[in-house]
N, C-alpha and C positions, 0 to 999 in steps of 0.2 A: 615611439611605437610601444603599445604595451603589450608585452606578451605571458605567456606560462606554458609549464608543461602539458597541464589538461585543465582544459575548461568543463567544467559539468553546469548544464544549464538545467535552472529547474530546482528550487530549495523543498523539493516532495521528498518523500521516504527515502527512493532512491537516491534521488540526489545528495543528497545530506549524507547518509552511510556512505556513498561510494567515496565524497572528497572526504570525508571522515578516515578511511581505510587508503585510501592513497595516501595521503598527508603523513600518517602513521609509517607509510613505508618511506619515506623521504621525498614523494613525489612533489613537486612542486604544481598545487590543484587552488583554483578559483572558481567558485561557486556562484553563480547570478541568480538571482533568485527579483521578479518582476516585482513584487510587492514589498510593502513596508516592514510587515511583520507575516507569521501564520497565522494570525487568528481565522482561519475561514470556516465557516459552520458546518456541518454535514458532510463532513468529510469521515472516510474511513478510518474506524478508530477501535478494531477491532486486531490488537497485540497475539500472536497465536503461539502455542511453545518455544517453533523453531523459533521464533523470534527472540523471545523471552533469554533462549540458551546463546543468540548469539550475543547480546548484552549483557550477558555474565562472563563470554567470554573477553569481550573489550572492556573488562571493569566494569561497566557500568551499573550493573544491575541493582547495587544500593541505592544507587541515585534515582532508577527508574522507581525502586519501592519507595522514595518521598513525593512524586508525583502523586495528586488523588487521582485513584484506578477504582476499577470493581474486578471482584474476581469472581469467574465463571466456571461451576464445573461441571453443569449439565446443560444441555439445551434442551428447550421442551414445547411444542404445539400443544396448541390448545383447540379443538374439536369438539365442537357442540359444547356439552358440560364437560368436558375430561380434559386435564391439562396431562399429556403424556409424555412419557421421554423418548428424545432422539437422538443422543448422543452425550458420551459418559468420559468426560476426558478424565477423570479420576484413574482410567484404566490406560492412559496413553503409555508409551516408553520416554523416559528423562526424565529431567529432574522437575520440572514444572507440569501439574496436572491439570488445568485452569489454563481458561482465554483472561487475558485482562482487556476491561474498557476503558479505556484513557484516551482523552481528548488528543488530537493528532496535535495541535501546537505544543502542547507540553513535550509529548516524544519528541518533535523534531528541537524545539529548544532545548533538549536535553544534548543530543545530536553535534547541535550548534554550536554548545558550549564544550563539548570534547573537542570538537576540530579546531575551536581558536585556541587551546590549550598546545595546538601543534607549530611549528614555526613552518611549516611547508602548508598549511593551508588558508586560501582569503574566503570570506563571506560578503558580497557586496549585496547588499538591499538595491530595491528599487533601481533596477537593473535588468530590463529587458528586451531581451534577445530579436532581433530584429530580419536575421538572416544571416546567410553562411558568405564567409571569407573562403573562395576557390584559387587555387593555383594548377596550371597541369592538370584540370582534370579531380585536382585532390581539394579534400576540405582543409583548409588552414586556421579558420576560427572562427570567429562572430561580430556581425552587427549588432551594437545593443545602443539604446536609448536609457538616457538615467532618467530621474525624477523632474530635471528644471525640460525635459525639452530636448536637452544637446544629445546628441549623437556621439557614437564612437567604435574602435574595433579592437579586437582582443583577438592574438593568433594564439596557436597552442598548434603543441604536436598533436593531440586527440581533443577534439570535441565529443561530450557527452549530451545526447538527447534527452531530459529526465523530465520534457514539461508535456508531461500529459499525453491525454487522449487526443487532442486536437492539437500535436506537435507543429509550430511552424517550422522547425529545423526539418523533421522526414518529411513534412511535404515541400521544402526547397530544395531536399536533395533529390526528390522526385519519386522516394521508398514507398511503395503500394502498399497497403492491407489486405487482406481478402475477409471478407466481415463476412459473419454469420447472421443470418437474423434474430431477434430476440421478440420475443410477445410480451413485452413489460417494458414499462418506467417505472418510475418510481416516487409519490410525494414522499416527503421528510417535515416533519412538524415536533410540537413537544407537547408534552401532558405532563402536569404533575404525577408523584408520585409518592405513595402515601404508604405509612407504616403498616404490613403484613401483606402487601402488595406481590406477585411472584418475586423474585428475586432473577439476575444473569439476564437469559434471552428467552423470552418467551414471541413464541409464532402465534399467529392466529386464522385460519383458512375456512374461506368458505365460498359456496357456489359462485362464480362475480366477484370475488375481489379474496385478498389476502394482506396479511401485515405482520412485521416482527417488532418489537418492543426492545429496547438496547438500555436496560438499569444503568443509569448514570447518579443514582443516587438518594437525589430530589425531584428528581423529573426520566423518565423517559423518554429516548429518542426514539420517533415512530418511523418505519417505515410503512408507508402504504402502499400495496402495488395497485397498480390499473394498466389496465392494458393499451400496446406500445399504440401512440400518434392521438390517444384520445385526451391529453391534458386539456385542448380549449374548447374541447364541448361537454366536459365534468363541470369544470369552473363555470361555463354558463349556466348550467344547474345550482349555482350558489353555494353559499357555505353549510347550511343546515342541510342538503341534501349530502357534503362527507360525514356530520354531525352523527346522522339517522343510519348511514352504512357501518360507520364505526360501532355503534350502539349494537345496531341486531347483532356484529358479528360477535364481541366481545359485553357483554352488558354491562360488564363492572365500571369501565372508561364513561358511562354514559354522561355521567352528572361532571365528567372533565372536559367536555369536548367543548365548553364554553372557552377554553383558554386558547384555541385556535380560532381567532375573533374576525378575522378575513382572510380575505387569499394572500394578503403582505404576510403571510405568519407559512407560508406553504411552500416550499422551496421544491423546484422539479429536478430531479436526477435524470436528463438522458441515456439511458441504457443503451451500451454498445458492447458488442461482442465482435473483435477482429484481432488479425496476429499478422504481421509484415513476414512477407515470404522472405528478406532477407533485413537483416537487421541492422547492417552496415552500410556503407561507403565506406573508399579509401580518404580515413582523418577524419570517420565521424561513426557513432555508435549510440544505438539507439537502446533504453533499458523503461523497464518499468511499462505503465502504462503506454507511451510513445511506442513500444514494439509491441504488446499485445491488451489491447481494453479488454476487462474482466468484468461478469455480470458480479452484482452484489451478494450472489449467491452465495453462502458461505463464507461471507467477510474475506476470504481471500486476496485483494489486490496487493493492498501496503505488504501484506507478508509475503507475496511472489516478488515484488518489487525491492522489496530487501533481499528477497534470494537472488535475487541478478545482481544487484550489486556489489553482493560476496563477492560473487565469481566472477564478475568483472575485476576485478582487485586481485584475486588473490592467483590469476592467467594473466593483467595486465598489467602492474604494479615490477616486475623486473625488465620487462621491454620495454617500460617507458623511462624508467632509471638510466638505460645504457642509451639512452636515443635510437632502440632499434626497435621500435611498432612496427610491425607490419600488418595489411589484410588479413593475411593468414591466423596473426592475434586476435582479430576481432569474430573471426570466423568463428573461433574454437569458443567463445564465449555464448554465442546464437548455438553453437552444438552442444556443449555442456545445457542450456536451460531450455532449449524446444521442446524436449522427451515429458519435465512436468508440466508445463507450460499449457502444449498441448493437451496431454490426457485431462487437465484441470478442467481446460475450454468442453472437453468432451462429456465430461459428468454433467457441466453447468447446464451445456446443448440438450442432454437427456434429461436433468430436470424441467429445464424449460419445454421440452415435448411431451414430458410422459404427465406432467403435473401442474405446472403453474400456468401454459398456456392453455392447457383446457379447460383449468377452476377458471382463470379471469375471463374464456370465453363462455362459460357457463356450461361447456358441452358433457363435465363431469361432477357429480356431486362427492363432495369430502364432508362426513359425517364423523360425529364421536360415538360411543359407545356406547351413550345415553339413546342416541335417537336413528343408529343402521351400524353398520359396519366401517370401519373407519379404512383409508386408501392400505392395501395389503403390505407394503413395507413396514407400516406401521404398526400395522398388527407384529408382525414378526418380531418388531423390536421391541414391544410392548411385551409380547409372553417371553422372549430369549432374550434377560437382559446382559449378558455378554458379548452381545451384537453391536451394544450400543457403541461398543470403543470402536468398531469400524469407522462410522463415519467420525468420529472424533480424531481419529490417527490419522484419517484421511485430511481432515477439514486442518488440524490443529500440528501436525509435523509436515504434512505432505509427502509427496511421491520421489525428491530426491534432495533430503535439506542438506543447506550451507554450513560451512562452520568458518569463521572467523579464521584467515590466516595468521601463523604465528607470529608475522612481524607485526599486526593488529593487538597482540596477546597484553601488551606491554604500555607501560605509559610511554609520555613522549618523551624523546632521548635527554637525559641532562647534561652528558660529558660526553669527547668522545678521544678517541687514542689513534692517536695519527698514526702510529708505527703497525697499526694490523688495521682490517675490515671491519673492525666489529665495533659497537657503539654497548656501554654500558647503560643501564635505564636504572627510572629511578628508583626500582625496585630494588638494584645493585646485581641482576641476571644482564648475561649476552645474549646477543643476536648477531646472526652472522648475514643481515638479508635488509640495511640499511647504509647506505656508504656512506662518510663522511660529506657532509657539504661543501664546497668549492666555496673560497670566499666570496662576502658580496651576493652569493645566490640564493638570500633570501628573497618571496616574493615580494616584490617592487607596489602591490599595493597595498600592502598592512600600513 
């Protein structure tokens, strides 16, 4: 029978940080992760400070600066003729003032390669979770499928939910959502991108449709919004009618829009907004997008998704140590990250009413300064630019950030001295908040 202390299902932001940060504490954590690799395209890849600070706090942050990134440190819409600014993270608190844009497989392999540097954590590829192991009532662990076909089960004192929107784990434990509506999806495509081009994240809005541009370098990752349930009767309209939308709103893309050559080149983003009224079961815990899907509003998801996973780690990481989880542990975790969680859901709800769902239903006009008055937030931020660090502190720390727990602070143990609790690391500092290992109780599948 194979078992471990925590299973975290799910190799996304969360997932990857949490066994990363358990393993660190002595947990013994196995990580499944359904696919071969991360390479998946259009995924959220938008790094924000708090994140930034907590990868300096686990080491890693030299490593993260040999990843190719872009550094961002304003964001700006562009309206009619006028590209303006919307936010000024140059003015944020901490040490990083700038989003970085790095491709989600780099982050997460960077991730990856911390946690197998730890003797308490497994990474299995191609290893998909299939359903929940129940006992009494309680979750005990997982059905997973490998690669050839065969089947198998893995117990754990806690199972972790970390696969997404469309969790199979919360919906076999039977956890509801209460979903908000959204008036948007989302395409995602690419444009080249050419030297003196904007730079960072440039928006673009207009009556019927809107888009942000994600500087990756040499290319552009677009978003397009269109409004929510109407992807197959756009595409019946063909490709040269996104072609022609794209052009009036932005003119300069015009003469690029040749390299989105069909709809194989246009990937849809489902836009979901919901949050699980409770986050747990007894022996199972839900984090990241699995408890609350986040619009793309403000790149927010992977850096809410790291914020649960802190806090998961640094409330759960000694009751899993002594074999004493309880509900009550899983509780205080869903209470610790509700309070930003939600307010985040709430800004997103009020952009999507006050702005994006009336520009893609046509019912309001967003002009630039060239050709009417541009939507009055903007104006404000436009004349009062010390406004701009609002939504930047907003968007780029958040409303209650994590910090890496101490015993995360340290490499992974090299010695350790049987006659007291504490383990030397290889920095040659203590920690008093790692036990010694039992022999033998390494995990059984490295």
């Amino acid at each position: 029978m194979e078992r471990t202390t925590c299973c975290v299902v799910g190799g996304g932001p969360a997932g990857m940080m949490l066994g990363l940060l358990l393993a660190r504490a002595g947990v013994q954590v196995t990580v499944l992760e359904k696919h071969g690799d991360f390479l998946r395209d259009f995924r959220g890849d938008t790094v924000h400070p708090s994140t930034l600070t907590i990868l300096d706090e686990l080491g890693l942050g030299t490593e993260f600066t040999k990843i190719p990134h872009r550094l961002v440190e304003q964001l700006h819409v562009q309206l009619g003729d006028d590209l303006l600014p919307v936010a000024d993270f140059r003015r944020v608190p901490g040490p990083h003032k700038h989003l970085a844009l790095v491709p989600q497989w780099d982050l997460l392999e960077l991730l990856a390669d911390a946690g197998r540097a730890e003797r308490a954590f497994t990474l299995r590829m191609h290893s998909e979770a299939t359903g929940l192991l129940t006992e009494g009532g309680a979750v005990t662990g997982v059905r997973y499928r490998s690669e050839d076909g065969s089947g198998g089960e893995l117990r754990a004192d806690l199972t972790v939910a970390c696969d997404g929107r469309r969790s199979v784990l919360r919906d076999a434990a039977g956890l509801h959502a209460r979903s908000f509506g959204v008036p948007l999806d989302v395409w995602w495509f690419r444009l080249p991108r050419h030297e003196g081009d904007p730079e960072g994240i440039v928006g673009g809005v207009q009556s019927g449709q809107g888009m942000a541009l994600l500087d990756r370098g040499d290319y552009f990752q677009c978003a397009y919004l269109i409004r929510k349930g109407s992807d197959a009767a756009l595409r019946a309209e063909g490709i040269e009618a996104l072609r022609r939308r794209v052009a009036a709103m932005l003119p300069w893309l015009a003469g690029r829009m040749g390299a989105v050559r069909d709809w194989g080149d246009v990937a849809l983003l489902d836009v979901r907004l919901d949050r699980l009224r409770r986050w747990s079961a007894s022996g199972l815990l839900c984090l990241g997008d699995a408890a609350h899907a986040m619009s793309p509003v403000g790149g927010v998801g992977i850096n809410l998704a790291i914020q649960d996973a802190v806090a998961a780690a640094r409330l759960l990481a000694g009751p899993l140590r002594r074999g004493a989880l309880t509900r009550s542990h899983l509780d205080r975790v869903q209470l610790r990250r509700w309070a930003p969680t939600a307010l985040t859901q709430a800004a997103q709800r009020i952009i999507h009413a006050r702005l994006l769902g009336p520009v893609l239903s046509g019912d309001i006009m967003v002009v630039g300064a060239g050709s009417g008055r541009p939507w009055s937030p903007i104006r404000l931020l436009r004349r009062f630019p010390l406004l701009r660090a609002v939504p930047a502190t907003a968007v780029g720390i958040g409303l209650l950030p994590e910090h890496a727990p101490a015993f995360a602070h340290a490499p992974a143990p090299a010695e350790y001295d049987s006659a007291e609790p504490f383990v030397r690391t290889k920095s040659g500092r203590f920690s008093t908040v790692v036990a010694p290992p039992a022999a033998g109780a390494q995990n059984e599948h490295r």
